[in-house]
N, C-alpha and C positions, 0 to 999 in steps of 0.2 A: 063670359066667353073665354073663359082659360082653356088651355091646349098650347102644344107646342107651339113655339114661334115661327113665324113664314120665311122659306126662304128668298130671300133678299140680296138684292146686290150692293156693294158700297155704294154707289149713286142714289141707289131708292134709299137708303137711309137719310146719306145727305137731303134730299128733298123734304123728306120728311123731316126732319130735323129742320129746317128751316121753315115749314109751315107751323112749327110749336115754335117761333121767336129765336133761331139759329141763326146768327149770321155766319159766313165764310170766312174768316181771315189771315187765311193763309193754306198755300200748299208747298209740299216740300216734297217729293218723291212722287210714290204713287200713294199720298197720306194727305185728307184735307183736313183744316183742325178748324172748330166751329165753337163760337164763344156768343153764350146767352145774354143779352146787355142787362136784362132786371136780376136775374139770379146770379151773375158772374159765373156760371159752370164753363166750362171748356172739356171740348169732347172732343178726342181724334178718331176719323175713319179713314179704315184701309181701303180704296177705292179695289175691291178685288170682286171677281166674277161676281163669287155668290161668298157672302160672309158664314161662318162659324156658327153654330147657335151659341156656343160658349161666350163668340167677338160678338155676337150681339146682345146677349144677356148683359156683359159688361158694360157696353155704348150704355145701352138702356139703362144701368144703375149710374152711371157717371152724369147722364143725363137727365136724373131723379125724375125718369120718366116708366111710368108699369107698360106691363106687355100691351094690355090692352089698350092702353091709352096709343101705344105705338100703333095697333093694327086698325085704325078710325082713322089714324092721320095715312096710312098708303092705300087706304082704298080710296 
């Protein structure tokens, strides 16, 4: 199911990101930063409207996570 990536807001990332094993720990601005406890990844999001597809291409590799495994976790 490749195609481009959905547009999304900082929040719906966050969320999802936290249903694949993200916790919160920490915000600083309008940026929350999420740290995977098995894998030690840490990933920062821009909490803005609607993110980038570039800003989310990159979540998603920082997150060693593929597109489509992201779009299973927001529906």
């Amino acid at each position: 199911m490749s195609g481009p990536l959905p547009r999304v807001s900082g929040q719906e990332v966050v969320r999802a990101l936290e249903r694949a094993g993200f916790v919160v720990v920490g915000t600083r601005g309008s940026h929350r930063k999420l740290r995977h406890a098995e894998r030690a990844r840490v990933v920062i999001i821009p909490l803005h409207h609607e993110l980038a597809s570039g800003t989310l291409r990159s979540i998603l590799r920082q997150a060693g996570m593929s597109p489509d495994e992201f779009r299973q976790l927001i529906t």
